[in-house]
N, C-alpha and C positions, 0 to 999 in steps of 0.2 A: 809280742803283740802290741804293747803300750807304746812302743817304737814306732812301729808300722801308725798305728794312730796317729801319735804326731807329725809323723810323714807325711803320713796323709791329709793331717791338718795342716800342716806347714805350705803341701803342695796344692792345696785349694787354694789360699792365698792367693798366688798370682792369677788365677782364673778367672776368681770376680775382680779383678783390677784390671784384667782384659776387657773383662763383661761392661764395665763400668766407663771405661774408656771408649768402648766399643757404640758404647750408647750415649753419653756426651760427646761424641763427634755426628753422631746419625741428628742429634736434638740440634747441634750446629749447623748444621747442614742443610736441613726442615726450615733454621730460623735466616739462612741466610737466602733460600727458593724465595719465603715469604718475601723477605727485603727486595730480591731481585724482581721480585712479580709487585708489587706496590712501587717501586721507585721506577716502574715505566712510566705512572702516570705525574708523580709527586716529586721535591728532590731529596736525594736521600739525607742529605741532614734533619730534616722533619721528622723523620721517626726513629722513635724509641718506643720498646716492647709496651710499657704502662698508656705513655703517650698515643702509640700505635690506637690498642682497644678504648682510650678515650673519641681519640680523634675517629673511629670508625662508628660508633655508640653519637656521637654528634654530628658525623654526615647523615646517618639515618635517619636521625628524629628532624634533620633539617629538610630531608627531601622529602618525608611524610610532608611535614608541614607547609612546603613548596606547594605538592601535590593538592591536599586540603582546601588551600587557597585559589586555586585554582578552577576545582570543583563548586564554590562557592560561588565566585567570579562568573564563572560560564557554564551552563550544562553544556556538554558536547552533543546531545540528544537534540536540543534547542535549535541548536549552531547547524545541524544536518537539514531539518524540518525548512528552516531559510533555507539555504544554501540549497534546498530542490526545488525551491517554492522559487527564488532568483531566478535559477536555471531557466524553469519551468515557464515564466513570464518575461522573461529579458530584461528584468527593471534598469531603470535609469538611475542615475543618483538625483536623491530628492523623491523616487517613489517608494512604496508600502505597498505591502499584500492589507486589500480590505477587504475581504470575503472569501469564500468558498464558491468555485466550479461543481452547479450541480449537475449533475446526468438526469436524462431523460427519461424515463420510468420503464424498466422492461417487464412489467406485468401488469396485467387490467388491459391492452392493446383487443381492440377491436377489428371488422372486416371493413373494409370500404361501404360508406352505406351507411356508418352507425358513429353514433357520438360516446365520447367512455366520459369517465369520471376522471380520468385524467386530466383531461382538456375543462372539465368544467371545476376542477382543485385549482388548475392555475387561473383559470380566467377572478374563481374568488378570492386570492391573495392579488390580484390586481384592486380590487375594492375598498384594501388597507393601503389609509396614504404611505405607509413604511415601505410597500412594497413598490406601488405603483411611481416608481422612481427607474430612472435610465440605471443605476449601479445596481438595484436589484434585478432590474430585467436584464444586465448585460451578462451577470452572474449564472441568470435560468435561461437564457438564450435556446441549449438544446432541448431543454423542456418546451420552450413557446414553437421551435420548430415541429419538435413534433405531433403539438397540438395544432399548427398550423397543416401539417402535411395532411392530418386528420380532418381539419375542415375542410380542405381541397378535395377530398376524395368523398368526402360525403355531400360538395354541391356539384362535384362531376356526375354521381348516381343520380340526384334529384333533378340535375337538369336532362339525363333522357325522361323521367317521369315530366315532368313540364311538362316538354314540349310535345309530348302525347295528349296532353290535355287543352293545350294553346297551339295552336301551331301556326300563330305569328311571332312565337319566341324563338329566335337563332340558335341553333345546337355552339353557342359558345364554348372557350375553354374556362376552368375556373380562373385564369389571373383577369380574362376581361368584364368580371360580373361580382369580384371578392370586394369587399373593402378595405386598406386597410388598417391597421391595429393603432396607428400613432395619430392622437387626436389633432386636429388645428387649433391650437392655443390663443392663435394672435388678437382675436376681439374677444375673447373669455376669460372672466374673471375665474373663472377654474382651471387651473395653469398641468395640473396632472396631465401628464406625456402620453399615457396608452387609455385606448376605450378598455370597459368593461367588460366587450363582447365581442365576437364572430357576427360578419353579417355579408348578407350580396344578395345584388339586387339585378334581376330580369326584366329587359323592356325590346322592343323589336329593335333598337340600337346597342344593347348591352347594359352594361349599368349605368352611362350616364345616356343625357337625348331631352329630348321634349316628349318622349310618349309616355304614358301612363307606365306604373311598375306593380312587380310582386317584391316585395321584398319579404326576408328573411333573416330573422335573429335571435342566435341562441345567447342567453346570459342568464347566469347564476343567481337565485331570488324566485325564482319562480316569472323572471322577465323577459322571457323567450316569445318571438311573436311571427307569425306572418301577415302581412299588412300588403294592400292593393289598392292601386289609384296613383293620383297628381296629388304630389304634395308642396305647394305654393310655386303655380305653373307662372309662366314668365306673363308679362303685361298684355301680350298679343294673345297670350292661350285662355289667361283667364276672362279675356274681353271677350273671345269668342264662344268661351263656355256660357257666360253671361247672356249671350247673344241667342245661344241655341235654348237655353233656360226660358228665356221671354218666349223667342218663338213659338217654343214646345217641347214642355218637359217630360211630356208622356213618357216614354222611354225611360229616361232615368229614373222615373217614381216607380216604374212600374219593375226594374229591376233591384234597386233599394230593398223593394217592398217584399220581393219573392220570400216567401217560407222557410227556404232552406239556407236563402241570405242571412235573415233573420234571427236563424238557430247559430248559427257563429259570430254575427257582428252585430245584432243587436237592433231594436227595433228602428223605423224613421220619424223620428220625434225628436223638435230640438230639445232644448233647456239642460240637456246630460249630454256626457262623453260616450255616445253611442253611434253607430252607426257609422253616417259621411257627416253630423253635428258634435259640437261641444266641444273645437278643436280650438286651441290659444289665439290660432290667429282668425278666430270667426269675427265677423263686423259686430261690434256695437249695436249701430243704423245700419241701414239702407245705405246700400252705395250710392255717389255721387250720381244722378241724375234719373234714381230711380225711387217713385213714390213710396212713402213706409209701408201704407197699406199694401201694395204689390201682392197680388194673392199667390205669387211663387217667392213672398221677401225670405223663406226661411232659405231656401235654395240658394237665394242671391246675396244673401250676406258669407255664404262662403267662400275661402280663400283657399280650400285645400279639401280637394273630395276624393281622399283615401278613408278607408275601413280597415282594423285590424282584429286578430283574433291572439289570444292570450295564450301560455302552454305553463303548465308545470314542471319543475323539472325532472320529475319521474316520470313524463310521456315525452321528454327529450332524451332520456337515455333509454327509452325502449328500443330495442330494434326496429320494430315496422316504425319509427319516428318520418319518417322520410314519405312513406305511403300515404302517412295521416296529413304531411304539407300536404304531398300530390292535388287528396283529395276533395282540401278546403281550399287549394288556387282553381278547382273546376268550380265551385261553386262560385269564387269571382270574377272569372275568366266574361260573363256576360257583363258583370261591370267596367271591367279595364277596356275591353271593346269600344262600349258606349262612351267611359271618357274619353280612350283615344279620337272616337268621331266628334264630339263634342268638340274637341280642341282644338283639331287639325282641319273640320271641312266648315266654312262661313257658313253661315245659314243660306243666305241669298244665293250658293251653289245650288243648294237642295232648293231651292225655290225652282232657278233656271230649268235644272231634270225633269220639273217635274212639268214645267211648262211644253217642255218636247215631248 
């Protein structure tokens, strides 16, 4: 039995020096895959097993820190935000994005017929010099359209109500009676690019001519107006007005004068901003070749015999707004009349008629 033991210890022996063997060739084998798999990219004189896990412990911390730097350098988040905003606008070299493309508002929208708060948000960021610039308005573009397709459709509805009430006013379209939105700079020292408001004006020629007008204007303040009349009629209209004033002014005092003229536009009394008196461009004197005393001087020192009426801006965004013009162009519908004859027929015609 003690035999058999050493036998049997003798004959282990060789089996772990198989084992052994067996397993420093497979560890060989493992380390030369690694060599052959590393010295695709490297040459193989470069590694050595200690070397190897330095050199691999130092590419890492190298490309970390590559990375880092680069991070720092440039967000790639940044670099996209351009790179859609270029796309997006085609720059040139030498140009920059300065601003934001606003959209056009899709709620608060109204029916033909009616003014929103839309349209009267933008017209008061026109008020602010920051805004009331060509790069800010080129920036609100969709917004100013839409506010503009909204004025067109609400002086489309008000001119059938007109011309129900005047009906020497033309069923025009709105582009021949609108005004528009970019001021004339060139004699004004206020050099600001856009009006502050929506406006269009009706006469038996559209919005420009020699005849008398309604005009219309909504603007933010509470300075929304409809206004009627000749407003600083050319040399020949206002001589003739002048003419038919001397001759006889009956007419025009007596329409001035009406009650219900008077509940909108204000008494006929000079010395105040009332009525067809108290306008910038009223005379001093007596015009040239007409006594001071003139018992019609108050008549004759005008230069402009329009009347307007004032609105709030919470009776421009009501919906019947439009009814409520209607209502107060029929009250001056008998004045516009009377300027237009005033201007247009000499006195000495009406003399002749009346001599036949």
């Amino acid at each position: 039995m003690p035999a058999l033991s050493k036998g049997s210890s003798s004959a282990s022996t060789p089996k772990s020096s198989k084992k052994s063997s067996k397993s420093a060739s497979a560890s060989k084998r493992k380390q030369k895959q690694a060599v052959a798999i590393d010295t695709d990219d490297e040459p193989e004189d470069e590694y050595d097993s200690d070397a190897l896990d330095d050199s691999d412990d130092g590419a890492t911390k190298k490309r970390k820190r590559k990375t880092e730097v680069k991070k720092k350098a440039r967000s790639p988040k940044k670099k996209k935000t351009v790179d859609t905003d270029d796309e997006e606008f085609d720059l040139e070299d030498g140009q920059e994005i300065v601003g934001v493309v606003v959209e056009a508002p899709k709620t608060g929208l109204v029916p033909a017929g009616q003014i929103s708060k839309n349209t009267f948000d933008f017209l008061s960021k026109l008020r602010l010099p920051e805004c009331n610039d060509r790069q800010w308005f080129k920036l609100h573009d969709a917004v100013y359209r839409q506010a503009e397709k909204e004025w067109k459709d609400f002086i489309e509805v008000f001119t059938d109500l007109l011309i129900e009430v005047d009906d020497q006013i033309p069923p025009l379209p709105p582009k021949d009676v609108i005004h528009r939105i970019y001021r004339d700079t060139r004699f004004s020292n206020n050099k600001t690019p856009y009006k502050t408001g929506f406006s269009a004006s009706f006469s038996r020629s559209g919005r420009k001519g020699i005849f008398a007008f309604y005009h219309v204007m909504i603007k933010p303040g509470n300075e929304s107006i409809v206004a009627a009349g000749a407003w600083c009629p050319d040399k020949n209209g206002l001589e003739t007005i002048r003419s038919n004033i001397k001759r006889d002014p009956t007419r025009l005092r007596q329409t001035i004068a009406e009650p219900t003229f008077v509940k909108y536009f204000g008494e006929p009394k000079p010395g105040k901003r009332r009525n067809i008196f108290g306008r910038e461009d009223e005379l001093k004197v007596a015009p040239k070749g007409v006594a001071k005393d003139h018992r019609d001087i108050d008549l004759l020192k005008c230069r402009s015999f329009a009347v307007s009426h004032q609105f709030t801006d919470t009776q421009v965004l009501s919906p019947d707004f439009k009814t409520t013009l209607a209502e107060i162009a029929a009250v001056a519908t008998p004045f516009v009349h009377c300027i237009n004859d005033m201007m247009t027929v000499p006195p000495d015609a009406e003399d002749d008629e009346d001599d036949e």
